[in-house]
N, CA, C and O atoms as a DFTB+ gen file, in Angstrom:
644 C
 N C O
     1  1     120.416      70.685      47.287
     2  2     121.450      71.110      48.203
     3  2     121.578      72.634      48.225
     4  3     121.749      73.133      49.338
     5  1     121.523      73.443      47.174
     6  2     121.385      74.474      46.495
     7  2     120.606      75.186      47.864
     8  3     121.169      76.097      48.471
     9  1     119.760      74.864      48.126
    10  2     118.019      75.457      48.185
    11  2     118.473      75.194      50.088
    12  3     118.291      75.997      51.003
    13  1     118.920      74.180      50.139
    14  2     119.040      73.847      51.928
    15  2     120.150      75.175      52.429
    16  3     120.102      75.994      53.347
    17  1     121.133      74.905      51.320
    18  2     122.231      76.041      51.623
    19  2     122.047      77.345      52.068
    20  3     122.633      77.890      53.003
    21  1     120.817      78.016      51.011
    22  2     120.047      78.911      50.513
    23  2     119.338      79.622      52.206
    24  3     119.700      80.624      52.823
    25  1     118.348      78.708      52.501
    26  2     117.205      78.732      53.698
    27  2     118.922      78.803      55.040
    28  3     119.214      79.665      55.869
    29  1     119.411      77.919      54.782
    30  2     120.426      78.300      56.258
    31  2     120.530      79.864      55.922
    32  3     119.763      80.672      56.444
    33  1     121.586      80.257      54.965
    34  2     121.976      81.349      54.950
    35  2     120.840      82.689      55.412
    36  3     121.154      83.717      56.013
    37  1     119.471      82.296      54.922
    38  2     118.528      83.739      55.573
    39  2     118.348      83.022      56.322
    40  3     118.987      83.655      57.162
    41  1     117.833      81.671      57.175
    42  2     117.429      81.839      58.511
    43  2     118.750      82.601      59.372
    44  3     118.501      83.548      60.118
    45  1     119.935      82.177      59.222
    46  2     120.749      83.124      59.794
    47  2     120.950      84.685      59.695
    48  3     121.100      85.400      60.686
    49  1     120.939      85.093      58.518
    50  2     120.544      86.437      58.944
    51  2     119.384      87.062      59.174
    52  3     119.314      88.232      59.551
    53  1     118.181      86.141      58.910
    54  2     117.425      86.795      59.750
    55  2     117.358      86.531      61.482
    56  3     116.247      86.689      61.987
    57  1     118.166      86.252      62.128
    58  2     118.307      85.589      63.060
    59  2     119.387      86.709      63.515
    60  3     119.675      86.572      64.704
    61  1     120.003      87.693      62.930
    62  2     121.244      88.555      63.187
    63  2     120.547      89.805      63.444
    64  3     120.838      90.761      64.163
    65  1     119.528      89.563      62.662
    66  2     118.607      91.118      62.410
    67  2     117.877      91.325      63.631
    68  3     117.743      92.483      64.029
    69  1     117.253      90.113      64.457
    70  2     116.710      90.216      65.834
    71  2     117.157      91.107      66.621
    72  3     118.321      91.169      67.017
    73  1     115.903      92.161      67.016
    74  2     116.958      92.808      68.755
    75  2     117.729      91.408      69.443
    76  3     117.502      90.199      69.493
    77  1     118.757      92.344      69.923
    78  2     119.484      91.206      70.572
    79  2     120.403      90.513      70.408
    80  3     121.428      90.488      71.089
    81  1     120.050      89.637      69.151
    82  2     120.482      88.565      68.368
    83  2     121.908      88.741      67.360
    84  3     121.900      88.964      66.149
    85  1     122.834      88.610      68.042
    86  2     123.999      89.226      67.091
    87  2     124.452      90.389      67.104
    88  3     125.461      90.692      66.467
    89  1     123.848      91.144      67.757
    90  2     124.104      92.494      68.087
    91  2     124.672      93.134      69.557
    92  3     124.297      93.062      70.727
    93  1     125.683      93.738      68.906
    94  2     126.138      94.506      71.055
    95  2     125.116      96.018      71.222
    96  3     125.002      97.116      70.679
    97  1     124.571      95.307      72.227
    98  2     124.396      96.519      72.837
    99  2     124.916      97.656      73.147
   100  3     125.970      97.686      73.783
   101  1     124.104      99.106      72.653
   102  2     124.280      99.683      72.903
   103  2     124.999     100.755      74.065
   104  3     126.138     101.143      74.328
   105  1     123.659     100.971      74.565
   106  2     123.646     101.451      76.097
   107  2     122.843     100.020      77.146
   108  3     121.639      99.951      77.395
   109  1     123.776      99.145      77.545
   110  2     123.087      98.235      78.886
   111  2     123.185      98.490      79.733
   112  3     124.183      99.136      80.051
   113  1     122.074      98.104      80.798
   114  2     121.776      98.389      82.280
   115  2     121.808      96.917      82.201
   116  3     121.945      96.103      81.288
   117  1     121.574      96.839      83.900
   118  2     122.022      95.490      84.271
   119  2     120.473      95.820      85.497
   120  3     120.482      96.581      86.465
   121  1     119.734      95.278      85.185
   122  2     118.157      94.837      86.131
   123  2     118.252      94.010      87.279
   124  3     118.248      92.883      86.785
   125  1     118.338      93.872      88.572
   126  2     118.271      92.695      88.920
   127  2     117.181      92.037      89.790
   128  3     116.703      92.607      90.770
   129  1     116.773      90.665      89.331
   130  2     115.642      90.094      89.510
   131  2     115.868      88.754      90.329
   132  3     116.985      88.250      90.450
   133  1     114.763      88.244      90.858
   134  2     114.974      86.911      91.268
   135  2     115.269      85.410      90.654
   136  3     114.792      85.518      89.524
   137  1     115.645      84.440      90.734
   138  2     115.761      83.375      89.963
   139  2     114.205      82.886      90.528
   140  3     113.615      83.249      91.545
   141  1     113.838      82.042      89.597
   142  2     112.337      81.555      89.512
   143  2     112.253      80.476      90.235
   144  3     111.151      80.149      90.675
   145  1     113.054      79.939      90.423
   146  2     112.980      78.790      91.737
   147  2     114.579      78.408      92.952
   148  3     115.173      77.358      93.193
   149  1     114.792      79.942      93.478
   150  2     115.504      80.268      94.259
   151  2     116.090      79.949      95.580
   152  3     117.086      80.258      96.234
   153  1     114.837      79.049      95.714
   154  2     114.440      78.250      97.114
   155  2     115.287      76.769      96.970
   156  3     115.793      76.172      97.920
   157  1     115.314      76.308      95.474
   158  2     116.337      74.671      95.545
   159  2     117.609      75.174      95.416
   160  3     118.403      74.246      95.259
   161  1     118.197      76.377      95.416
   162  2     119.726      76.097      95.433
   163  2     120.295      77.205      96.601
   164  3     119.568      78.034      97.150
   165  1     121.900      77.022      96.886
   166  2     122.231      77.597      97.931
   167  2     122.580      78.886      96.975
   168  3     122.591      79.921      97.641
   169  1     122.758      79.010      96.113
   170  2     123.391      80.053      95.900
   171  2     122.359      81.614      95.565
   172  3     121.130      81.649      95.507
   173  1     123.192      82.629      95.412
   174  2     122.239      83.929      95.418
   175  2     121.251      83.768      94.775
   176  3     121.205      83.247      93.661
   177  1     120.214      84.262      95.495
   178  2     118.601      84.298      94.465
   179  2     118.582      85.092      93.785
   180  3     117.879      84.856      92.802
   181  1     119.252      86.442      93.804
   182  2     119.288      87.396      93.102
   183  2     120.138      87.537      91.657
   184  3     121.324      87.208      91.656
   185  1     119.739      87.850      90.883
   186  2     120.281      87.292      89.633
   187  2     120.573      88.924      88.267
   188  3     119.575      89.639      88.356
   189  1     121.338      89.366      87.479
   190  2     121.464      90.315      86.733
   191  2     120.824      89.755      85.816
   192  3     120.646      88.545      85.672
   193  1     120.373      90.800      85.020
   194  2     120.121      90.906      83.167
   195  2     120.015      91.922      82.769
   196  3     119.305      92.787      83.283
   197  1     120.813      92.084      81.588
   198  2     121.385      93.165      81.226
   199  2     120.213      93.402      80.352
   200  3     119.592      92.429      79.925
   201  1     119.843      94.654      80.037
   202  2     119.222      95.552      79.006
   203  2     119.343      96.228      78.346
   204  3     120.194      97.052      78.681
   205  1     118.867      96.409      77.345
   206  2     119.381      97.208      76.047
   207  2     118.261      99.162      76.396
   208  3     117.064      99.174      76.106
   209  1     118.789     100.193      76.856
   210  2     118.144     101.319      77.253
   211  2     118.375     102.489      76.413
   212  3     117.968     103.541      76.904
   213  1     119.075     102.585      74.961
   214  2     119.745     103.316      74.662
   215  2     118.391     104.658      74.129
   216  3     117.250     104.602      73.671
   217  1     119.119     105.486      74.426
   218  2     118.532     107.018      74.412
   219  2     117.504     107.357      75.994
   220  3     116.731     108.289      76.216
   221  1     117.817     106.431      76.688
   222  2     117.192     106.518      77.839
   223  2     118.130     106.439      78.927
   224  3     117.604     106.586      80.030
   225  1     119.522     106.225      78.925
   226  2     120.305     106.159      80.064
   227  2     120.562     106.691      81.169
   228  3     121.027     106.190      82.193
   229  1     120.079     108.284      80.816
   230  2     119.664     109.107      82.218
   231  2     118.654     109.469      82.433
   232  3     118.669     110.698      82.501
   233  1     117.114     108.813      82.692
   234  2     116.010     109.222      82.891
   235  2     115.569     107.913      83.399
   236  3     114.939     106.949      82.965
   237  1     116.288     108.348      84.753
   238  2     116.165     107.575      86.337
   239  2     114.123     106.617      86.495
   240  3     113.786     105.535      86.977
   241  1     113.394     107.631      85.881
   242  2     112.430     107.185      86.352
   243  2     111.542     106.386      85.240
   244  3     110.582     105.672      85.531
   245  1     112.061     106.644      83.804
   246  2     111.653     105.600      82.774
   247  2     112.401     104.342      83.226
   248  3     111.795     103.327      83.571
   249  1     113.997     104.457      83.211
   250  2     114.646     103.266      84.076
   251  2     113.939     102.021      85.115
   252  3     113.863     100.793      85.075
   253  1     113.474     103.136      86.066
   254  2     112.518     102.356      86.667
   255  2     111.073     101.715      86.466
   256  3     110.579     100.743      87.038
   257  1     110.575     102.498      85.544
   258  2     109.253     101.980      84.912
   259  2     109.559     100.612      83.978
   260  3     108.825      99.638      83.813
   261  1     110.583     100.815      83.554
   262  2     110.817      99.651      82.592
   263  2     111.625      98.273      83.552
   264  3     112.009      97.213      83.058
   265  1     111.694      98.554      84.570
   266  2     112.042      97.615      85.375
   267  2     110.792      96.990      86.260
   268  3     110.774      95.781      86.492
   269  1     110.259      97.437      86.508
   270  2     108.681      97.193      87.133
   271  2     108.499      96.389      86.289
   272  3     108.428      95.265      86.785
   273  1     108.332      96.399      84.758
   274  2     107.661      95.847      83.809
   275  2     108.178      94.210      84.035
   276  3     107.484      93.214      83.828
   277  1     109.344      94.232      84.432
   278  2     109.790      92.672      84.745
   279  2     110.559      92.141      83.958
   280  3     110.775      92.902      83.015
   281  1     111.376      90.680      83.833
   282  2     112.313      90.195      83.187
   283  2     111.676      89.972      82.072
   284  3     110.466      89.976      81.843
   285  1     113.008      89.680      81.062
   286  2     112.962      88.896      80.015
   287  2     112.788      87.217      80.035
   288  3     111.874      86.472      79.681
   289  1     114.438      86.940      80.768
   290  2     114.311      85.911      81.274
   291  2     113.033      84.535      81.451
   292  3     112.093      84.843      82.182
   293  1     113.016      84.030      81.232
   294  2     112.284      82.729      81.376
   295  2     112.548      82.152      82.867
   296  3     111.607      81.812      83.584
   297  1     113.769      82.077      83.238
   298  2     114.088      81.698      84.508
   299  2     114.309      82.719      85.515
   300  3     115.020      82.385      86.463
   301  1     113.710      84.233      85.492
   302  2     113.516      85.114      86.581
   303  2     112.564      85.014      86.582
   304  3     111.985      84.182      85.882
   305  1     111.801      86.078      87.621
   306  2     110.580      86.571      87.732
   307  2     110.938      87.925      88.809
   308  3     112.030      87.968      89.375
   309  1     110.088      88.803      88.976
   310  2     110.261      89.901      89.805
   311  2     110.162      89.658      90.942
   312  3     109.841      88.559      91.393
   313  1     110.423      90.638      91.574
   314  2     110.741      90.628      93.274
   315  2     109.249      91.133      93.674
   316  3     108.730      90.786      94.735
   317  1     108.502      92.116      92.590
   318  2     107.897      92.664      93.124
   319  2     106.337      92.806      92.833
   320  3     106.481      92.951      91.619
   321  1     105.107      92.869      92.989
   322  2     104.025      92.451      92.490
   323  2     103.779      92.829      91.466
   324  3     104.116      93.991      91.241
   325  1     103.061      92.034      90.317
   326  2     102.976      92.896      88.950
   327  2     101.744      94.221      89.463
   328  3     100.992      94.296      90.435
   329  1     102.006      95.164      88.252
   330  2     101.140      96.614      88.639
   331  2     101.775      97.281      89.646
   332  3     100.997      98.090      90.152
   333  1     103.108      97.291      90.274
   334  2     103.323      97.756      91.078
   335  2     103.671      99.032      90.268
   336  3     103.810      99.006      89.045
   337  1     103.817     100.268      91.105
   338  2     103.991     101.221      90.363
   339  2     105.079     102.212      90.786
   340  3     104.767     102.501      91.941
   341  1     105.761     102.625      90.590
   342  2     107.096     103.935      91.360
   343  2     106.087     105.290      91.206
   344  3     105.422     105.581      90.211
   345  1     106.156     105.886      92.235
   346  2     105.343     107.348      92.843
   347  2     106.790     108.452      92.983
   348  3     106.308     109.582      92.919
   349  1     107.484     108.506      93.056
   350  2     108.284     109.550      93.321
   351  2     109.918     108.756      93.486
   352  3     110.067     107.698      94.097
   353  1     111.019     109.498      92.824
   354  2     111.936     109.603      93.002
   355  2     112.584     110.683      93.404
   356  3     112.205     111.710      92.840
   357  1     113.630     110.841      94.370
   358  2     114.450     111.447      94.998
   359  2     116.111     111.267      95.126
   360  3     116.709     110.399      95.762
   361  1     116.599     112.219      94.425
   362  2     118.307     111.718      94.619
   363  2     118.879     112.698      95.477
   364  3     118.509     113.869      95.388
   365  1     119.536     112.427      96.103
   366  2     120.387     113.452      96.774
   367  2     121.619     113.042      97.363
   368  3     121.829     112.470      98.433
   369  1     122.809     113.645      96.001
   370  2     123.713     113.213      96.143
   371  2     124.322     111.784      95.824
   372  3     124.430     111.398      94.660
   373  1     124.740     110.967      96.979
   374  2     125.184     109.717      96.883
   375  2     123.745     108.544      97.519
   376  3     123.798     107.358      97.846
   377  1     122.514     109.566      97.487
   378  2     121.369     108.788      98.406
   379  2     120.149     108.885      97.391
   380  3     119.979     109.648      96.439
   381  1     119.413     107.939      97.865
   382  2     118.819     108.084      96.630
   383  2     117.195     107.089      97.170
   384  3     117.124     105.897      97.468
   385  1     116.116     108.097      97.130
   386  2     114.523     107.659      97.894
   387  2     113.574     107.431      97.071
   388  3     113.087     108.406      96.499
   389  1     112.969     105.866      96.738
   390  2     112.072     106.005      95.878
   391  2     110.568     105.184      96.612
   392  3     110.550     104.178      97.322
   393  1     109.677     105.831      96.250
   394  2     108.430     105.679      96.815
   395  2     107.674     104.820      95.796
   396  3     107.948     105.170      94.648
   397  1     106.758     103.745      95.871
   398  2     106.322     102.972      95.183
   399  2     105.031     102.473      95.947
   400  3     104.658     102.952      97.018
   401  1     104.323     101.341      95.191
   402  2     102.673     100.877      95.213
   403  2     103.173     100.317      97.013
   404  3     104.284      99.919      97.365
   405  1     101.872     100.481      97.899
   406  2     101.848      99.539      98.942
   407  2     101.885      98.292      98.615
   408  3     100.952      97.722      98.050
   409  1     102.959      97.756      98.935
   410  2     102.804      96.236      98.811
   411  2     102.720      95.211     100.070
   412  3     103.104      94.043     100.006
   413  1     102.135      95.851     101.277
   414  2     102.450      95.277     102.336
   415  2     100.990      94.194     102.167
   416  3     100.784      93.431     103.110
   417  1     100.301      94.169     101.317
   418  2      99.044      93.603     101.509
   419  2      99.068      91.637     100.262
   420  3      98.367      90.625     100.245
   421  1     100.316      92.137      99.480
   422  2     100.885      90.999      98.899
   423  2     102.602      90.254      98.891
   424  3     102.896      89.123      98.503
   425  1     103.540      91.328      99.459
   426  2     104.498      90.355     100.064
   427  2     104.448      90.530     101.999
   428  3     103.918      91.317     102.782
   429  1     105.230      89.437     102.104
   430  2     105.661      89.014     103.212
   431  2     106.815      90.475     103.850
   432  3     107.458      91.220     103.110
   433  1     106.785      90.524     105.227
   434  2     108.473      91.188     105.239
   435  2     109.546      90.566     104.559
   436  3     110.330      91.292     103.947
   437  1     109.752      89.032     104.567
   438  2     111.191      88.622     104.096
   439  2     111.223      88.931     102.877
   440  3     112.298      89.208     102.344
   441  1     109.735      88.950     102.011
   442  2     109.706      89.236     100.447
   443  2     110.028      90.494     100.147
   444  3     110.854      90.653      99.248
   445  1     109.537      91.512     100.731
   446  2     109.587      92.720     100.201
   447  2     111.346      93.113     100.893
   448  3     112.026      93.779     100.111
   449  1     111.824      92.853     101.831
   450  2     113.456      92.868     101.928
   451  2     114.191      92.580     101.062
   452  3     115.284      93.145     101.095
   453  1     113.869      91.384      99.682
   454  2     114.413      90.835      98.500
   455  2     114.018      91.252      98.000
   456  3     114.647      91.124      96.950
   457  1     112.869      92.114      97.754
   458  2     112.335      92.954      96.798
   459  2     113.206      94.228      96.513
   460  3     113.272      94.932      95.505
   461  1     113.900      94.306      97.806
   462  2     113.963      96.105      98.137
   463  2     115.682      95.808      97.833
   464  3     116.372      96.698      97.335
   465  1     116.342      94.260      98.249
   466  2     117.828      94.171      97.741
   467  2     117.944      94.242      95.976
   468  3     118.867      94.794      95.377
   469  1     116.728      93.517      95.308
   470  2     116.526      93.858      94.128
   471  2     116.656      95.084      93.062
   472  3     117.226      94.996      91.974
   473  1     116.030      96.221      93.571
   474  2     115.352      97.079      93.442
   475  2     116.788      98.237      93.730
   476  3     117.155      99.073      92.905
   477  1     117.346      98.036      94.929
   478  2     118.442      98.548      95.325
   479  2     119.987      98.458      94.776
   480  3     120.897      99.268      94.599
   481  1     119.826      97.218      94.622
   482  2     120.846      96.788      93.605
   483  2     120.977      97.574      91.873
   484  3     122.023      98.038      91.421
   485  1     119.739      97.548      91.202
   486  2     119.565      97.986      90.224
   487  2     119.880      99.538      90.566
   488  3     120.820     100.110      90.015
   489  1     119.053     100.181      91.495
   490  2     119.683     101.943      91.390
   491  2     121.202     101.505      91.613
   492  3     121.690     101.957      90.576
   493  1     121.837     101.151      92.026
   494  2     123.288     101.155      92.695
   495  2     123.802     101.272      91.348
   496  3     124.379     102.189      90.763
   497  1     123.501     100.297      91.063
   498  2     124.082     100.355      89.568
   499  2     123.802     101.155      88.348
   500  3     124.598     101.204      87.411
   501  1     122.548     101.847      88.368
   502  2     122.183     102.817      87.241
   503  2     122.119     104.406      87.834
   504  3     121.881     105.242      86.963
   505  1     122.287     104.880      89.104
   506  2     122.877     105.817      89.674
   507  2     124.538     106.098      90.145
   508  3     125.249     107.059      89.851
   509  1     124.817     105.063      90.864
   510  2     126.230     105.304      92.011
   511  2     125.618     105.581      92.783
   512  3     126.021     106.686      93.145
   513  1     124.489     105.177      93.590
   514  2     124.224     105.539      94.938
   515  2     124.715     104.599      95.455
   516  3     125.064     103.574      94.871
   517  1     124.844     104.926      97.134
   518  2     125.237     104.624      97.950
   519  2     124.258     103.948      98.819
   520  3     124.172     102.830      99.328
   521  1     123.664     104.852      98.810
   522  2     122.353     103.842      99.582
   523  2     121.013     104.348      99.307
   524  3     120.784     105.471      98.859
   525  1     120.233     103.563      99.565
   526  2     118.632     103.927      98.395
   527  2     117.589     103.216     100.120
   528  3     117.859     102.553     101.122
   529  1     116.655     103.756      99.654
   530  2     115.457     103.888     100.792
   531  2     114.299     103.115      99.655
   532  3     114.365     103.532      98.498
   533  1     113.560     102.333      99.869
   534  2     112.359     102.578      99.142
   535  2     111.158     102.204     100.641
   536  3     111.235     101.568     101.692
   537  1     110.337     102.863     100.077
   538  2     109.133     103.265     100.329
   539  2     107.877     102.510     100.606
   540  3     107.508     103.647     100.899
   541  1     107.369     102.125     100.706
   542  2     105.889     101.002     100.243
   543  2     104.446     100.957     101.080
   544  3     103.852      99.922     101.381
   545  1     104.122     101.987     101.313
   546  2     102.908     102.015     102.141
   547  2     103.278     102.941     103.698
   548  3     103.345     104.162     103.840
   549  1     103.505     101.672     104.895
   550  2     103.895     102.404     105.825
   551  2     105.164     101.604     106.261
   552  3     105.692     101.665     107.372
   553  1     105.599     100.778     105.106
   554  2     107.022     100.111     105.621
   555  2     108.336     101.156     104.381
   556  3     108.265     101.886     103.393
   557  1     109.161     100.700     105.092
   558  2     110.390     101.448     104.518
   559  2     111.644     100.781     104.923
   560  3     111.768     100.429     106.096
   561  1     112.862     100.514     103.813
   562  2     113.834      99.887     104.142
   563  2     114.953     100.455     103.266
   564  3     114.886     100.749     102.072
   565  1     116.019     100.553     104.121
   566  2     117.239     101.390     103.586
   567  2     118.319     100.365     103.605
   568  3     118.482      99.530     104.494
   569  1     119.206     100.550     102.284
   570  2     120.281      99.862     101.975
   571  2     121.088     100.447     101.809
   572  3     120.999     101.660     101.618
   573  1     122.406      99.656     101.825
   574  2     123.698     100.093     101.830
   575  2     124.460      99.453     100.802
   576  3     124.286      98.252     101.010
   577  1     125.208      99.586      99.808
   578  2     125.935      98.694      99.560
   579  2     126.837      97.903     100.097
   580  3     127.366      96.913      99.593
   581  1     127.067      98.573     101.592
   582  2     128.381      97.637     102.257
   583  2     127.068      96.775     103.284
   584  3     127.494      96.228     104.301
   585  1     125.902      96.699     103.067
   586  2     124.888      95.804     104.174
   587  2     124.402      94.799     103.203
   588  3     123.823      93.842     103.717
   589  1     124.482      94.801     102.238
   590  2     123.694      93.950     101.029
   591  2     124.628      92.383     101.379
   592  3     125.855      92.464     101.339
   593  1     124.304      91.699     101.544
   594  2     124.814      90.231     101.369
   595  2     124.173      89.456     100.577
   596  3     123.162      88.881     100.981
   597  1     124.675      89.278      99.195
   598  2     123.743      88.047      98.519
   599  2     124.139      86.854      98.633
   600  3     123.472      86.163      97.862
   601  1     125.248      85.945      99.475
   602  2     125.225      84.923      99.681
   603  2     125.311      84.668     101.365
   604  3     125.616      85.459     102.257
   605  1     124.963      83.410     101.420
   606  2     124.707      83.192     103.098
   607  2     126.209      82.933     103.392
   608  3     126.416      81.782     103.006
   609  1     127.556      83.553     103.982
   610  2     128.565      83.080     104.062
   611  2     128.572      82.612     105.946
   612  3     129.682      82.572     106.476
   613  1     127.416      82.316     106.755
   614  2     127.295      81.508     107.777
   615  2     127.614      80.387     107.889
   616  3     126.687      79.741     107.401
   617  1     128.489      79.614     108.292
   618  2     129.008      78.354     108.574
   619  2     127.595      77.579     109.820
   620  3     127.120      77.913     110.906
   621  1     127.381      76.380     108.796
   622  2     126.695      76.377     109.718
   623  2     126.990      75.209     111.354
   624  3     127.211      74.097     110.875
   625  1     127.031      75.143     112.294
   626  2     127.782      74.823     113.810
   627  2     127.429      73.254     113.113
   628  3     126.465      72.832     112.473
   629  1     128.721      72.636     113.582
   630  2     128.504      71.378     114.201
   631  2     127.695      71.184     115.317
   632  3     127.454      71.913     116.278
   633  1     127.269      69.911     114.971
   634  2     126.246      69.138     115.901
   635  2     126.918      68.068     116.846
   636  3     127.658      67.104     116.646
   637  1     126.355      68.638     117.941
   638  2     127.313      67.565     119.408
   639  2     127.318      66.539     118.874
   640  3     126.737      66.647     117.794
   641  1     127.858      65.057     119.141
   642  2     127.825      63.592     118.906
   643  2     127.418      62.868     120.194
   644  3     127.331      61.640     120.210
C-alpha cells in the first residue's frame, strides 16, 4: 500500500512539473484556429487557444511565426497551409498589413477568407488593431472587427405549404 501511495504521489508531481500542467501561465496569447471538423456543427468554426509566449509578448513577428507553426490542440488544425510563411509586417497605428506565402494555389476563396478571419482575429488580439489586411499572392482581404461574424445569426425563411 506503502509503495502504491508512493508512485501516486510522484506520478503527480511529476505531472505538476509539465509545461502547462498545473501551472498559470505566464504571458498568454490567445491563437485562433479552426475546429477539425467544423463542417458537422452549427456553431463557430473558429475556435481560441491560449499560449504560453512569455519573454516574447511584443515581437509581433515571432508571434506570428509561432502561430503559422499551428495548434496544439488535437481537435484544431490551421486555417492555413503548412510551410506557409509571413514576409513582412506593417503596423500603422490602429491598422495593421501582413504579407504572407501565396496561397491561392492551395485554398479555395471561402478558405483563405477563414484563413484571413483566423489570422485577423489573432492580431486583434495580440496588437489592438482595428483592422488588419493580409496579403497572399495577388489576393488580399481586409478586416474589421465590427465585419467579422463568427456565427451565422441568418434566420433561415420559412417554406410556403
Amino acid at each position: 500500500m506503502k509503495r502504491l501511495i508512493c508512485l501516486a504521489l510522484v506520478m503527480a508531481l511529476s505531472l505538476s512539473l509539465l509545461p502547462g500542467c498545473g501551472q498559470q501561465m505566464k504571458e498568454p496569447v490567445t491563437f485562433y484556429y479552426l475546429k477539425s471538423s467544423y463542417q458537422e456543427t452549427m456553431d463557430s468554426p473558429i475556435v481560441g487557444e491560449e499560449r504560453e509566449v512569455a519573454g516574447h509578448r511584443d515581437d509581433l513577428k515571432y508571434l506570428l511565426s509561432f502561430y503559422l507553426m499551428g495548434p496544439i490542440g488535437q481537435y484544431l488544425t490551421s486555417p492555413l497551409p503548412r510551410g506557409t510563411l509571413l514576409y513582412t509586417v506593417d503596423q500603422a497605428g490602429t491598422e495593421l498589413t501582413l504579407e504572407i506565402t501565396n496561397t491561392s494555389a492551395l485554398l479555395t476563396d471561402p478558405e483563405f477568407s477563414l484563413a484571413c478571419a483566423c489570422l485577423s482575429l489573432t492580431c486583434m488580439g495580440l496588437t489592438g488593431a482595428e483592422k488588419v489586411t493580409i496579403v497572399s499572392g495577388s489576393r488580399s482581404l481586409t478586416l474589421r472587427q465590427d465585419n467579422l461574424l463568427l456565427n451565422d445569426t441568418v434566420t433561415p425563411e420559412e417554406t410556403a405549404k
